[in-house]
MIKE-800222 format. One line per 5 residues: number of its first residue (from 1); their letters; for each residue x, y, z of C-alpha. Coordinates in steps of 0.2 Angstrom, whole numbers. Example, Ala and Ser with C-alpha at 12.3 -4.5 7.8 and 13.67 -1.06 7.14 Angstrom:
// residues 2
1 = AS = 62/-22/39 ~ 68/-5/36
***
This chain:
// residues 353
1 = XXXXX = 0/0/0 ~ 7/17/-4 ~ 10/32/11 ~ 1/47/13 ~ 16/55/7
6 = XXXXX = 15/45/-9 ~ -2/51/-12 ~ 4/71/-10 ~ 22/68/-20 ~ 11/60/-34
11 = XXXXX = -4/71/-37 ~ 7/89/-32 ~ 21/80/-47 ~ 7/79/-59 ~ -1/93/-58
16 = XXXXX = 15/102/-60 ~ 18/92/-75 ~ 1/99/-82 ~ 4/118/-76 ~ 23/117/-87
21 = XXXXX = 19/109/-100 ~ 3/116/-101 ~ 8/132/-102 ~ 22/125/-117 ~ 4/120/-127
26 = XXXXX = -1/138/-124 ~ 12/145/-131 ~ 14/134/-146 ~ -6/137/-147 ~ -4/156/-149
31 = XXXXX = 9/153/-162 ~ -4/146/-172 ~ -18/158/-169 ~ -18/164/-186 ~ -18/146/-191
36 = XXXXX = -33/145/-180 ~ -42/157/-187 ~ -42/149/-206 ~ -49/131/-200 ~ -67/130/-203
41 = XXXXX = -79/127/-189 ~ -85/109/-185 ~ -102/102/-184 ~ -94/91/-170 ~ -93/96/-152
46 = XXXXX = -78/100/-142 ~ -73/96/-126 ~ -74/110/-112 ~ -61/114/-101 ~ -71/107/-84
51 = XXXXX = -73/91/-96 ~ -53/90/-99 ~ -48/93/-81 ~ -62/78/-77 ~ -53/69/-90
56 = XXXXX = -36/70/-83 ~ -42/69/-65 ~ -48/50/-71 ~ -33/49/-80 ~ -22/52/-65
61 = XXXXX = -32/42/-52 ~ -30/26/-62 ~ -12/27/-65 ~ -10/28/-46 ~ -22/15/-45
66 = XXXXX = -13/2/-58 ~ 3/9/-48 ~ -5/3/-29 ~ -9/-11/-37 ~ 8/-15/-41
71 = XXXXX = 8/-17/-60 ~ 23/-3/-61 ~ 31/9/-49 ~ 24/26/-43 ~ 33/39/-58
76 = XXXXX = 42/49/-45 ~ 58/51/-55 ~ 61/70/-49 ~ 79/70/-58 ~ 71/62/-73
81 = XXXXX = 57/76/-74 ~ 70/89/-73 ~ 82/83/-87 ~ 65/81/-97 ~ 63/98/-92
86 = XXXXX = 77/106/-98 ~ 73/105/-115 ~ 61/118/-114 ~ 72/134/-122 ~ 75/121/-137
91 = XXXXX = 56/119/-136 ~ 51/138/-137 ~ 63/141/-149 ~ 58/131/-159 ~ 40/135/-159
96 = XXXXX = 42/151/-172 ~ 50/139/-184 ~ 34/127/-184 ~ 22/141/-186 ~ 30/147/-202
101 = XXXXX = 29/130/-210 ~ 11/128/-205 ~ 10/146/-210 ~ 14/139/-228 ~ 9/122/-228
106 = XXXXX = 28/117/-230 ~ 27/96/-226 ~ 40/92/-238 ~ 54/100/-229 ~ 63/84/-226
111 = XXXXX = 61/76/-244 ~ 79/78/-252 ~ 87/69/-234 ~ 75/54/-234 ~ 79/48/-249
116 = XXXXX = 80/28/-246 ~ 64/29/-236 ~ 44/25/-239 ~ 37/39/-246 ~ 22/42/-234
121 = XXXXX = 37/45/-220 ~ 47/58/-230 ~ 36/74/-223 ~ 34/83/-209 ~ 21/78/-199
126 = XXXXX = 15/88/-186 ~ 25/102/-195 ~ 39/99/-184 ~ 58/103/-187 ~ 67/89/-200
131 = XXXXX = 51/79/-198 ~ 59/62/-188 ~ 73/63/-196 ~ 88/72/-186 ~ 98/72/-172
136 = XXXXX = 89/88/-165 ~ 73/82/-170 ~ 74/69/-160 ~ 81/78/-143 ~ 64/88/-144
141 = XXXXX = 52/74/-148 ~ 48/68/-129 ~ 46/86/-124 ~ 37/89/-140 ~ 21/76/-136
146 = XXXXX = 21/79/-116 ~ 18/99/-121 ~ 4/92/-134 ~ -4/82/-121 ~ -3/92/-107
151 = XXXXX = 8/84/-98 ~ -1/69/-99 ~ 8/60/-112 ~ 17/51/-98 ~ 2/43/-89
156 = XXXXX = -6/38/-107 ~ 11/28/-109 ~ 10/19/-94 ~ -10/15/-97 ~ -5/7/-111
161 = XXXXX = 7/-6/-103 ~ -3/-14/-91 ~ -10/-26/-103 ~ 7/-31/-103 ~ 10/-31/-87
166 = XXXXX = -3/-44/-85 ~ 4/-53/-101 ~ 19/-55/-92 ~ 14/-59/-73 ~ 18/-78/-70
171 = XXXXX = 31/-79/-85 ~ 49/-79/-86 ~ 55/-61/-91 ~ 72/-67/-96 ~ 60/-79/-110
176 = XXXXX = 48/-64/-115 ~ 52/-55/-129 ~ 41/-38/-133 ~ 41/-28/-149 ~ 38/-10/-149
181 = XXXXX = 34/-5/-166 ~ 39/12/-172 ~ 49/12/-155 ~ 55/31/-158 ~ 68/38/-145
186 = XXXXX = 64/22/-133 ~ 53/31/-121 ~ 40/16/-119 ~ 54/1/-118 ~ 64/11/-106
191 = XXXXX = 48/11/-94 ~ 45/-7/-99 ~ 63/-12/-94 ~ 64/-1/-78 ~ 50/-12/-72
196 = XXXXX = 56/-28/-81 ~ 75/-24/-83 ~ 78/-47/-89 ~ 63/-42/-101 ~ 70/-45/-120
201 = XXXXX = 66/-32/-130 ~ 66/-25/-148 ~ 65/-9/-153 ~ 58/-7/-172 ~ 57/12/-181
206 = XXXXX = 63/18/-197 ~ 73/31/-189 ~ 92/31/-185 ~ 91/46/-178 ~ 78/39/-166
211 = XXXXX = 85/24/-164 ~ 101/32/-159 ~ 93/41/-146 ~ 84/25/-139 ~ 100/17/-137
216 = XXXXX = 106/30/-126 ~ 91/30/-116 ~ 92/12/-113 ~ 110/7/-113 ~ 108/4/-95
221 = XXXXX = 97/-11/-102 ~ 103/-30/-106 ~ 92/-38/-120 ~ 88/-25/-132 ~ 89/-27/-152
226 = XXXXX = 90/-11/-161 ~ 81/-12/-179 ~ 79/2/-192 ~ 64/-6/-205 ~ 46/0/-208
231 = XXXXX = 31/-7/-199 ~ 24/-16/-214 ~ 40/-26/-219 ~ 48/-31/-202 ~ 65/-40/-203
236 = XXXXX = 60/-53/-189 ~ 57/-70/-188 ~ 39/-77/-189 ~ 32/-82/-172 ~ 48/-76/-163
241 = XXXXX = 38/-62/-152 ~ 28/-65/-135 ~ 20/-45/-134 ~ 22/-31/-148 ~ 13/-13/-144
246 = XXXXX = 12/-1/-158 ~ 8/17/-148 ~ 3/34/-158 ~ 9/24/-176 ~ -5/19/-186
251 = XXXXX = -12/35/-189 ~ 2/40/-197 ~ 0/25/-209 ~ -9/28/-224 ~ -24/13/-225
256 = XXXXX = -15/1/-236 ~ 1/1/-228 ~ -9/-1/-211 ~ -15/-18/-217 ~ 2/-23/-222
261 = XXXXX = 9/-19/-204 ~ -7/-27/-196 ~ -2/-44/-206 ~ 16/-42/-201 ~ 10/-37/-183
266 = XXXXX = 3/-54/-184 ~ 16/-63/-193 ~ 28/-61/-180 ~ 18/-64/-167 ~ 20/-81/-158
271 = XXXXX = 2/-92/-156 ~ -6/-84/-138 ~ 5/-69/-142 ~ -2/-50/-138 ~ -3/-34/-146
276 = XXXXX = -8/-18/-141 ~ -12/-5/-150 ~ -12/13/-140 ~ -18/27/-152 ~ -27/42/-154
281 = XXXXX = -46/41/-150 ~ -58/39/-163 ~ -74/47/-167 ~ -87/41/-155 ~ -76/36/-143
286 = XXXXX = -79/52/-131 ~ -94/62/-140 ~ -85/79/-135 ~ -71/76/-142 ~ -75/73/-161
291 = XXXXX = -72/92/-166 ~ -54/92/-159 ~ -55/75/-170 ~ -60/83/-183 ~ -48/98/-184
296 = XXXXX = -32/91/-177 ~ -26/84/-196 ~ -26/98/-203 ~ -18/111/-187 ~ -2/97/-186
301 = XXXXX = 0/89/-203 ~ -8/72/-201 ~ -14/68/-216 ~ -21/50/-213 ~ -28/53/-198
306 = XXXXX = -45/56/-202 ~ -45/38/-213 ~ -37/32/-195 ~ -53/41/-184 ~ -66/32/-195
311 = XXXXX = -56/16/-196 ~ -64/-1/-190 ~ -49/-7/-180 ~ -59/-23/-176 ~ -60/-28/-194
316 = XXXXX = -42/-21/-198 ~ -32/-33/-186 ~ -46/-47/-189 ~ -43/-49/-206 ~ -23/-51/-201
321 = XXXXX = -29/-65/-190 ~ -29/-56/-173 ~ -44/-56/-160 ~ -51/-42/-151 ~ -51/-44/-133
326 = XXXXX = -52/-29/-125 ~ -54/-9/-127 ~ -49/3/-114 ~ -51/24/-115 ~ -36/33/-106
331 = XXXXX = -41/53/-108 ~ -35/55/-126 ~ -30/39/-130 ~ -39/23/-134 ~ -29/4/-131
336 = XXXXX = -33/-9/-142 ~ -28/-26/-136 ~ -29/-39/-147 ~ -25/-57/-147 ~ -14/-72/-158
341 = XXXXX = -26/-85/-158 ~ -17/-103/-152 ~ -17/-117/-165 ~ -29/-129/-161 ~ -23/-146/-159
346 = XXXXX = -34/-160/-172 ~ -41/-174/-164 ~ -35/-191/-168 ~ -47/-200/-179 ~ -50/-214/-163
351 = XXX = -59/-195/-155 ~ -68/-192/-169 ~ -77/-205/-172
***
């Protein structure tokens, strides 16, 4: 059972994650106020602010609650936050830069340096600086979503492990292999490792800059396999994976290449295996929120995530051969589990008859 003084430490740490990089959203948000101003206003609803504190509140209150419960440690990395923090000039300065390219809709910033690479990926999406493809890009990323989100980002991560967590519970670590798919800077197999260090790991994402930075995040870390390959086309044994989770990917994927990674996601996947699936919400999910649905796309450069929002995920990963098994709403973020059915042994003919 956690202290009183847990309690405090926890909710006074959270709320002044939401108060800094709150205030980081604002002033990314009044950067774009002219961008704003041009998007035409939805039929949908959005969400209030009493609705989004509510939101976080429930947020918050189950993380400690999966926390108490012992499926991962309280997040009361203090020295962590602050090093996290300190990317917050690199942030702001770079804020000016994103508005102009918004400003003229320049997505194709990165094109003549990603030669080699899938064309959907050469762009910047969310008209960030060098897209995913540079050193610097990749410094600002984790300060980048956490500033989206509010200062939330953190708690959606950890929401979206506990079906692993449970996965895991009465195996062997040391024998479990998980895949994170579009792995990015590491930031979710570095939580995963901190709570399972023997836990064998592979991180999979198509960039090396990215990649770079998620081997120094987790070079502490035994077990971890480094692979630079797109979703759709995985360079990895069939059946060789226990637990793969694909977090905020598939909406960058345009529909046909989100097929091919659903059949490779169950490809590799060993009979039993698990795969969750942590991404943005969709429309219906939370009826207040299908006007920021609607207009997010176009404010940050996603160009398949409206396909993504109207997207039956159900009938996407069935038709790879994976089983829906459970759906769980954490604020902003919906997780998808789904399941690699076990082959079913024939019965002898003796049985049968």
């Amino acid at each position: 059972m956690t202290t009183t003084a847990e309690r405090l430490t926890y909710a006074a740490a959270q709320t002044a994650r939401v108060a800094f990089y709150g205030a980081h959203y604002l002033v990314a948000r009044a950067f774009a106020h002219d961008a704003l101003a041009g998007v035409e206003p939805s039929s949908h609803k959005f969400p209030s602010l009493r609705a989004t504190l509510k939101g976080m509140r429930a947020l918050f209150a189950k993380d400690f609650a999966n926390a108490e419960a012992g499926l991962y440690p309280l997040p009361l990395d203090i020295a962590r936050e602050m090093r996290r923090a300190s990317a917050s000039l690199r942030y702001l300065a770079d804020i000016p830069r994103v508005a102009a390219r918004r400003r003229r809709g320049g997505h194709g910033d990165v094109a003549v340096s990603a030669s080699g690479l899938p064309r959907y990926y050469r762009q910047n999406f969310h008209f960030q600086t060098d897209g995913y493809l540079s050193d610097s890009s990749a410094r600002l990323y984790d300060f980048q979503v956490e500033a989206l989100f509010a200062g939330t980002a953190g708690a959606m991560r950890r929401r979206a492990y506990v079906p692993i967590a449970r996965f895991i519970t009465g195996r062997d670590p040391a024998r479990t292999t998980i895949l994170d798919i579009g792995a990015g800077t590491g930031e979710f197999l570095a939580f995963a490792k901190n709570v399972h260090p023997r836990l064998k790991a592979v991180a999979l994402d198509l960039s090396e800059p990215y990649l770079t930075r998620a081997r120094s995040k987790l070079s502490a870390y035994r077990g971890v396999r480094f692979v630079a390959a797109p979703a759709e086309s995985m360079p990895l044994e069939d059946a060789s994976i226990d637990a793969a989770i694909g977090m905020y990917l598939f909406h960058e994927l345009p529909p046909k290449v989100r097929a091919g990674a659903a059949r490779e996601i169950a490809r590799v996947l060993k009979p039993g295996g698990l795969f969750v699936l942590a991404d943005t919400i969709q429309y219906g999910d939370i009826a207040d929120c299908d006007g920021l649905i609607e207009t997010f796309p176009g404010l940050l450069h996603e160009p398949y995530y409206e396909s993504y929002a109207r997207s039956n995920l159900k009938a996407l990963f069935g038709a790879a051969g994976l089983r829906a098994v459970h759906t769980d709403i954490a604020y902003l973020t919906k997780i998808s589990v789904f399941e690699k059915p076990r082959k079913r042994k024939l019965r002898s003919r003796k049985t049968m008859r």
